[in-house]
Backbone as a ProteinNet text record, in pm:
[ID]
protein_1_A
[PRIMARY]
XXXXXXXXXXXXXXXXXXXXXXXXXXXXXXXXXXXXXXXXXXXXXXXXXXXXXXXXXXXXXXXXXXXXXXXXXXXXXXXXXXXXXXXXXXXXXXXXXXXXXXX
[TERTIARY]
-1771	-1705.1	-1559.4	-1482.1	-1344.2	-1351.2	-1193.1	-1131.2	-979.5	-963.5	-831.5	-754.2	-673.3	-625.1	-464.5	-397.7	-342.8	-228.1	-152.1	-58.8	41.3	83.8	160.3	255.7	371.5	432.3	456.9	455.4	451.5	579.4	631.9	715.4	749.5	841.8	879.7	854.5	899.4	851.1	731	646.6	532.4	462.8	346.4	258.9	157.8	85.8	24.4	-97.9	-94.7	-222.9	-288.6	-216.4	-204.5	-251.1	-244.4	-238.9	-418.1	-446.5	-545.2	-643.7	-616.1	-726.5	-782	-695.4	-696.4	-770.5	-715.9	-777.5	-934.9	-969.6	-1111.1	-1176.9	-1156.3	-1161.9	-1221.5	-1136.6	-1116.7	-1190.3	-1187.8	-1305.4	-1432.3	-1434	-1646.1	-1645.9	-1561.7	-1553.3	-1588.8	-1497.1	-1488.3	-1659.1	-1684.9	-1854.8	-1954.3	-1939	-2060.6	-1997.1	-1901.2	-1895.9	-1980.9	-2004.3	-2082.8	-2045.9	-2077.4	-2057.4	-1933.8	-1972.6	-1858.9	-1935.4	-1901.5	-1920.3	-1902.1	-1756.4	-1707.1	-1577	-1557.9	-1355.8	-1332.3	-1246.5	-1157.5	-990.7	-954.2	-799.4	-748.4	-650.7	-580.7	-454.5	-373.6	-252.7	-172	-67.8	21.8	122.2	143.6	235.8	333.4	379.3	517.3	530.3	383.1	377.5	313.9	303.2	245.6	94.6	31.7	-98	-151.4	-289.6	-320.5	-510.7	-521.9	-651.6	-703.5	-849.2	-891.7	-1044.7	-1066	-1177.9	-1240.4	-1351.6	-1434.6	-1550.3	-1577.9	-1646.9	-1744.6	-1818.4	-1912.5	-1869.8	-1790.7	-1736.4	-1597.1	-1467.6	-1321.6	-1337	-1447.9	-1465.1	-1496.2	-1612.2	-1626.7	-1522.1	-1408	-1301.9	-1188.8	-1195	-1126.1	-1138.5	-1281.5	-1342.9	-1311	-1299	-1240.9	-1122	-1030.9	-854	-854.5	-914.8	-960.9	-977.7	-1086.1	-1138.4	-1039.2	-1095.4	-971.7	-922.5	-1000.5	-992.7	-878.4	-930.7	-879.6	-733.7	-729.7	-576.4	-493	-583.7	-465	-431.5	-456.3	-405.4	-348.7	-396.4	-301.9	-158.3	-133.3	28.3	65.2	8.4	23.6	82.8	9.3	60.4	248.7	246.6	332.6	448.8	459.7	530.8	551.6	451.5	439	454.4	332.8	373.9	373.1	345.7	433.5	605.9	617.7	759	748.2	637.3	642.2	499.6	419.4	313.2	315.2	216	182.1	21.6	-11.2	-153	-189	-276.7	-318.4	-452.4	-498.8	-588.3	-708.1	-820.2	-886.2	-982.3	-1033.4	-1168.3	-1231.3	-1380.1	-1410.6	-1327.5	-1298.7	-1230.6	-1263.6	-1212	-1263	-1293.1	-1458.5	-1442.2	-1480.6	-1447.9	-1492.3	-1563	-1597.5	-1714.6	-1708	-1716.9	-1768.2	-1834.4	-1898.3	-2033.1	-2069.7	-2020.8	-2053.2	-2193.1	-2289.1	-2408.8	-2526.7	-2409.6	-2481.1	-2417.9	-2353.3	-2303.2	-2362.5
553.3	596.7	550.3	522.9	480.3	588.8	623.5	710.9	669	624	617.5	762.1	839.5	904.5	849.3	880.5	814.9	941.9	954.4	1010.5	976.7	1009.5	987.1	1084.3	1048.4	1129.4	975.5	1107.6	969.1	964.2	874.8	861.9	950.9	990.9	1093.7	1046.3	942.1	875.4	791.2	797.9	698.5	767.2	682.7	720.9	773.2	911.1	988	939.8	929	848.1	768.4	686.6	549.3	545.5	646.9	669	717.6	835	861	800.1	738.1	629	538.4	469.3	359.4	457	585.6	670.4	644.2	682.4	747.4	632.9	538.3	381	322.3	336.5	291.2	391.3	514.7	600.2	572.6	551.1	501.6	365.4	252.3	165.3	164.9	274.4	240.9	321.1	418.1	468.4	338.5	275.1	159.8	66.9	71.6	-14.8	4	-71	-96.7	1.1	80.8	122.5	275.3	272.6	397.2	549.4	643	751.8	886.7	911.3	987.4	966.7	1019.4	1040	1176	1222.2	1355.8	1342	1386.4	1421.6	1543.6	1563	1671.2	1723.5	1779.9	1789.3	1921.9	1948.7	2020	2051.6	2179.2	2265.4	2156.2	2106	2022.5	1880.6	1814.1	1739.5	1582.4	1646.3	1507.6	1543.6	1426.9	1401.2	1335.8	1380.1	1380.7	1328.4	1197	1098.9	1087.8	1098.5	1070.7	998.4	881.2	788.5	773.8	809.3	765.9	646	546.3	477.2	432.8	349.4	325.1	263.9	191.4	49.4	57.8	-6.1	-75.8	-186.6	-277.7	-387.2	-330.4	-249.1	-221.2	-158.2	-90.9	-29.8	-104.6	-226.2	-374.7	-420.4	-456.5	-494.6	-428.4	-320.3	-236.4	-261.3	-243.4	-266.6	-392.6	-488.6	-657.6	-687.1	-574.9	-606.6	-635.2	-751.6	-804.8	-693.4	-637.8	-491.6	-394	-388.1	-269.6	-323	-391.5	-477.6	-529.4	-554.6	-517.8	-418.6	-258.2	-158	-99.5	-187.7	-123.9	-206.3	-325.6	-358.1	-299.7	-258.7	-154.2	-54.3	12.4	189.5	173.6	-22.1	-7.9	-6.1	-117.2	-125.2	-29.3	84	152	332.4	386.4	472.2	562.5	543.9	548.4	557.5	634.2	639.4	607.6	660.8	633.1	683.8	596.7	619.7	578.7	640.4	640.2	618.4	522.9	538.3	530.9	611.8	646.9	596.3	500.5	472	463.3	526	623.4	532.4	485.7	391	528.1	602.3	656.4	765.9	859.2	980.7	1114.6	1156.7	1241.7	1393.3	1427.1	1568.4	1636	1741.4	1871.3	1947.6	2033	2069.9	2234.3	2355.6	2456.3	2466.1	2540.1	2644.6	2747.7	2869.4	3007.3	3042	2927.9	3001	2944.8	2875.8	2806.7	2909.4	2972	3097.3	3178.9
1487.8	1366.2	1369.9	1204.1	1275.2	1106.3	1147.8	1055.6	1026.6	859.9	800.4	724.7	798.1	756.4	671.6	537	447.7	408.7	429.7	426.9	327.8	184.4	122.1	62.1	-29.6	-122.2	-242.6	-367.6	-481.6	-531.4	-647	-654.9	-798.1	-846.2	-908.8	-1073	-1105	-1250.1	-1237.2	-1108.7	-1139.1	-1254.5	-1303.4	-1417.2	-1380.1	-1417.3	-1342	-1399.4	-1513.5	-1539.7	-1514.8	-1492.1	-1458.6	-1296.5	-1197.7	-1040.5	-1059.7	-1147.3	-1154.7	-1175.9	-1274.5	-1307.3	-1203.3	-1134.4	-1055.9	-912.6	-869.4	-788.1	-798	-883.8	-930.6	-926.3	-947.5	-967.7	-771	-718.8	-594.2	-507.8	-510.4	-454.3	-524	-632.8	-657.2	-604.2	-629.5	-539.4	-403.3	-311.7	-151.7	-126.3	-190.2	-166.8	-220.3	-249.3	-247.5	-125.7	-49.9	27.3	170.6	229.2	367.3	454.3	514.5	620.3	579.6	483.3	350.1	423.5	488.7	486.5	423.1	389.9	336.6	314.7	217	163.6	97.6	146	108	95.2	-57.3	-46	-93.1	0.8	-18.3	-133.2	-170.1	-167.2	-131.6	-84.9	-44	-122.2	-99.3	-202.8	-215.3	-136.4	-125.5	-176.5	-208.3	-323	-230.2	-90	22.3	-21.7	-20.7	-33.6	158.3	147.3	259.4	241.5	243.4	225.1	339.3	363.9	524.8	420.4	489.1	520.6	614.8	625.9	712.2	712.4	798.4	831.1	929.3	956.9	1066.6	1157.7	1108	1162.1	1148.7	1252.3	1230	1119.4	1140.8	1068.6	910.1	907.5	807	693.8	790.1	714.4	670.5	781.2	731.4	606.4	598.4	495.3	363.6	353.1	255.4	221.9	310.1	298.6	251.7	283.7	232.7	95.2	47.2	-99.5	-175.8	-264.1	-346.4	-437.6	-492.6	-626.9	-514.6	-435.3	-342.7	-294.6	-287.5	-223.7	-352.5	-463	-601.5	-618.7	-624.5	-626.1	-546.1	-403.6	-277.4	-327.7	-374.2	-392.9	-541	-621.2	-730.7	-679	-591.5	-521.8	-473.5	-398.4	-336.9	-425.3	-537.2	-650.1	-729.1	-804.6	-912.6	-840.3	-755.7	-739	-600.5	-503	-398.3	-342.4	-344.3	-283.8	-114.4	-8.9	131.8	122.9	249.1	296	424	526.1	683.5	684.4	760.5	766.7	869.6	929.7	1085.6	1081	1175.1	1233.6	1357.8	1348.6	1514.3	1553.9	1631.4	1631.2	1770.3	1708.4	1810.3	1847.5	1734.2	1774.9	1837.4	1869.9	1977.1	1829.6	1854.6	1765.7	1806.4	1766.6	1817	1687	1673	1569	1569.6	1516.2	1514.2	1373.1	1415.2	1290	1327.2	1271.1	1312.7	1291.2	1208.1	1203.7	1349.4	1432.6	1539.3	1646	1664.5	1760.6	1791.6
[MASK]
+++++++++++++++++++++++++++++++++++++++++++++++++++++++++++++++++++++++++++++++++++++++++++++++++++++++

């Protein structure tokens, strides 16, 4: 498994519409891709957003960051609405798991 966790804050006049759209866009996108497991985002009282991807593959998650569609909106985010982002990368992370109905 490799996992992209995406760490942002946006920028204060970006176009919210305009972020959404392209969002919603790029998540039905990244779920038809190869080796696509899951995606979840967050946000925080304080206005940081918090994206985690999961995949099968490093390669496969390459492949994603690659896509031409996906890499036009990734220099969109950087230009339009992004103010700062961090992106953390795991190949083979260590998990740990609970379920109280397995206790």
């Amino acid at each position: 498994m490799y996992v992209n966790v995406f760490r942002s804050r946006k920028r204060a006049d970006m176009d919210a519409a305009a972020y959404a759209a392209d969002a919603a866009r790029m998540e039905a996108l990244a779920r038809t891709q190869k080796g696509f497991i899951a995606y979840h985002s967050y946000k925080a009282d304080d206005g940081e957003t918090l994206s985690m991807s999961e995949w099968e593959t490093e390669d496969d998650a390459r492949a994603w960051r690659r896509h031409a569609d996906h890499a036009m909106v990734q220099a969109r985010g950087r230009q339009e609405y992004y103010e700062s982002y961090t992106v953390y990368c795991c190949t083979d992370p260590v998990i740990r798991h609970f379920d109280r109905s397995q206790v």
